[in-house]
C-alpha positions as CSV (number, residue, x, y, z in Angstrom):
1,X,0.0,0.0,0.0
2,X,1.5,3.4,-0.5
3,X,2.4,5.4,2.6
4,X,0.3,8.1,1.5
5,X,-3.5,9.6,1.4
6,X,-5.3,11.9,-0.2
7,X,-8.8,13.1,1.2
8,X,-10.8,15.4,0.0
9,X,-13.2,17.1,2.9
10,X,-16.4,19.1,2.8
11,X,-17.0,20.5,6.2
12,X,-20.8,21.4,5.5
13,X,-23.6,22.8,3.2
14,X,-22.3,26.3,4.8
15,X,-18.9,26.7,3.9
16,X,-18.2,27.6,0.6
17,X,-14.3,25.2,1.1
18,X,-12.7,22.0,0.8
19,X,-10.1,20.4,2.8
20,X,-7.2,18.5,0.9
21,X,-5.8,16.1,3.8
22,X,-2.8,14.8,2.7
23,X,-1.1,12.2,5.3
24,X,1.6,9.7,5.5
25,X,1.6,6.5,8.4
26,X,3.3,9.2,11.2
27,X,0.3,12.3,10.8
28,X,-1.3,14.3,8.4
29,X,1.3,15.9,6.7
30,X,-0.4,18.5,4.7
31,X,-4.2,20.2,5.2
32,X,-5.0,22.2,2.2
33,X,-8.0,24.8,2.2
34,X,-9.8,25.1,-1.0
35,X,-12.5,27.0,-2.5
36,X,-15.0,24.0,-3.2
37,X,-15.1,24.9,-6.6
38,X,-11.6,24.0,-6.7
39,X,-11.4,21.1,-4.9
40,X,-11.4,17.7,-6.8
41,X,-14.1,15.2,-6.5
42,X,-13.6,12.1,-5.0
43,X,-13.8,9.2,-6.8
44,X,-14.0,5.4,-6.0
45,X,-9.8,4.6,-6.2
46,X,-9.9,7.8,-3.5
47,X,-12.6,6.0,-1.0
48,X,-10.2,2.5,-1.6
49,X,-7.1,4.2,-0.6
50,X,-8.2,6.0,2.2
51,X,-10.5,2.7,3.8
52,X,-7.3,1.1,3.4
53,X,-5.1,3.7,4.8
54,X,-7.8,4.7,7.8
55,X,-7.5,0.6,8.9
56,X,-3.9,0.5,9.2
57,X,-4.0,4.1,11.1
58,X,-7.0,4.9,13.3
59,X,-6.4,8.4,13.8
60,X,-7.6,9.4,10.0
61,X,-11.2,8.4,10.6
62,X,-11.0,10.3,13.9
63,X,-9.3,13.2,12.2
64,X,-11.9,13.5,9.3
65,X,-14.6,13.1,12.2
66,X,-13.3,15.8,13.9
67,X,-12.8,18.5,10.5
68,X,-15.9,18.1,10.1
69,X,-17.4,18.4,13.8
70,X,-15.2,21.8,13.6
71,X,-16.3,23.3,10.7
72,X,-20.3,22.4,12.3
73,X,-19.2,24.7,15.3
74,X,-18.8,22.2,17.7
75,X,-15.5,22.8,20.0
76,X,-12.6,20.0,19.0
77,X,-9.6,19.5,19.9
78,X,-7.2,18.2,17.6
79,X,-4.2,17.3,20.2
80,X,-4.7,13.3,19.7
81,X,-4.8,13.8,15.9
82,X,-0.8,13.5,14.9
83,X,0.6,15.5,12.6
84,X,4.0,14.8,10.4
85,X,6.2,18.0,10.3
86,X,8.9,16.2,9.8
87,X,9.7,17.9,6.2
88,X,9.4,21.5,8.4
89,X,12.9,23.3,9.1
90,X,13.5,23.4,13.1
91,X,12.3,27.0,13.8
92,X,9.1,26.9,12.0
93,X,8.7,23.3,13.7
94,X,8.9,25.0,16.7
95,X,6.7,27.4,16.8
96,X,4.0,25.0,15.4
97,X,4.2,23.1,18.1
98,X,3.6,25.8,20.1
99,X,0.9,27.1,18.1
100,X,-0.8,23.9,18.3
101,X,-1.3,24.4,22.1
102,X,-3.8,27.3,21.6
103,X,-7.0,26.2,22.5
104,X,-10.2,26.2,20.9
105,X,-11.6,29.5,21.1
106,X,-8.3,31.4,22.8
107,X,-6.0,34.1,21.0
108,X,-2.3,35.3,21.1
109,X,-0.3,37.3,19.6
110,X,2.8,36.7,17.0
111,X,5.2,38.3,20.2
112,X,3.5,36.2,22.7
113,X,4.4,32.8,20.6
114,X,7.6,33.9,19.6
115,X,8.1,34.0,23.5
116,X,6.3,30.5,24.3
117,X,8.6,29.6,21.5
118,X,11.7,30.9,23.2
119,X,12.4,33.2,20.6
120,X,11.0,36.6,22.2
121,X,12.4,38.7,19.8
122,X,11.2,36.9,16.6
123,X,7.5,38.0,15.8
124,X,8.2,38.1,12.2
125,X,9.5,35.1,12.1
126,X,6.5,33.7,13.9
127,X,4.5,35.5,11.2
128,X,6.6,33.8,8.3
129,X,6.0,30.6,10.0
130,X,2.8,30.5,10.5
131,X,2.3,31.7,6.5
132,X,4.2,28.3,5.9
133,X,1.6,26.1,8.3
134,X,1.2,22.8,6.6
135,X,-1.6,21.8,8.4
136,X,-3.7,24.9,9.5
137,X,-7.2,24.4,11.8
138,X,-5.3,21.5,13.3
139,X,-2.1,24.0,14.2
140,X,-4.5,26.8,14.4
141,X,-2.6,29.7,13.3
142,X,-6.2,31.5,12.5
143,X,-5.8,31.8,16.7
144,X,-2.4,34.2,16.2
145,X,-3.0,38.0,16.0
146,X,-0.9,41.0,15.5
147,X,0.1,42.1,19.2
148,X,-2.5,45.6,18.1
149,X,-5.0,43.2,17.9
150,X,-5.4,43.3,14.2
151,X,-6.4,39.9,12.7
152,X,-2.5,39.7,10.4
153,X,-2.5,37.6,7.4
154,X,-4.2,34.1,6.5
155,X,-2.8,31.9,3.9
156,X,-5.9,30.7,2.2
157,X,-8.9,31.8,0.1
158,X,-10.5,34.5,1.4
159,X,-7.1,35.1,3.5
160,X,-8.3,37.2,6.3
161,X,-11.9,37.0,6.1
162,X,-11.5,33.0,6.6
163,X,-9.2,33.8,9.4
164,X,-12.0,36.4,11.0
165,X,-14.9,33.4,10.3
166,X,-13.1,30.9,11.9
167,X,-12.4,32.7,14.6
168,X,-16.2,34.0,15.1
169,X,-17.3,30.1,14.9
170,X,-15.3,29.5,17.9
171,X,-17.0,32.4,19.6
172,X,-14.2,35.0,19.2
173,X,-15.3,38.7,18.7
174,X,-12.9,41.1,17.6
C-alpha cells in the first residue's frame, strides 16, 4: 500500500471550502483549504485508498470526524490527531508546536508565541512561519494575531476573512 492519502473534505452545506488532507503513516502531513469549486471530486480509487489507509491508522477516521465536527461549530480539539512536520525546518517546527497548544476559542499574539517559543524577539518570524503552516485548523494559526489586535494575514482563500470566520465560529469577537 503506499504510505500516503489523499482526502478530500467538505466540512458542510455552509462553507463555501474543501479540505485537501494529505497524510503519511506518522500524521497528516499536509491540510489544504480550497474553494469547493476547486477542490477535486472524490472518486472510488480515493474512497479504496483512504479505507485502506484509515484501517492501518486509526487516527484518519477520527481526524476527518473531527474536521468536520469543527467546521459544524462544535468545540474540538485536535491534540490526539498526529501531525507529520517532519519535512518543516527546526524553527518553524517550533513554533507550530507551540501554536498547536492554543485552544479552541483562545488568542495570542505573533510576540506572545515567539516568547512561548523561546524566541522573544522573533515575531516576524513567527509570522513567516505561520504563513508556511502545513496543516492549519489542526495547528491553528487562524488563533495568532498582531500584538495591536489586528487579525495579520491568513494563507488561504479569502485570506483574512476565513481567518475572521473561523475565529467568530469558535465564539471570538474582535
Amino acid at each position: 500500500m503506499n504510505d500516503t492519502c489523499v482526502w478530500y473534505i467538505v466540512p458542510s452545506n455552509n462553507w463555501d471550502l474543501g479540505l485537501e488532507m494529505t497524510c503519511s503513516p506518522e500524521g497528516i502531513k499536509r491540510l489544504r483549504i480550497l474553494k469547493l469549486k476547486d477542490a477535486p471530486l472524490q472518486k472510488e480509487d480515493v474512497q479504496q485508498r483512504a479505507d485502506a489507509f484509515g484501517q492501518q491508522h486509526p487516527w484518519f477516521w477520527k481526524a476527518v470526524a473531527a474536521l468536520e465536527a469543527y467546521f459544524q461549530g462544535l468545540p474540538v480539539e485536535f491534540d490526539d490527531i498526529p501531525v507529520d512536520l517532519a519535512d518543516q525546518p527546526p524553527f518553524r517546527k517550533k513554533v507550530q508546536e507551540q501554536c498547536r497548544k492554543i485552544g479552541y476559542g483562545h488568542t495570542t499574539t505573533y510576540a506572545d508565541l515567539a516568547r512561548v517559543a523561546g524566541l522573544p524577539a522573533a515575531a516576524r518570524a513567527v509570522g513567516s512561519a505561520m504563513s508556511h503552516n502545513p496543516v492549519p485548523i489542526i495547528i491553528p494559526c487562524h488563533r495568532v494575531l498582531r500584538t495591536d489586535g489586528g487579525l495579520g494575514g491568513y494563507n488561504a482563500p479569502d485570506g483574512v476573512t476565513l481567518k475572521q470566520q473561523l475565529l467568530h465560529l469558535e465564539g471570538i469577537q474582535l
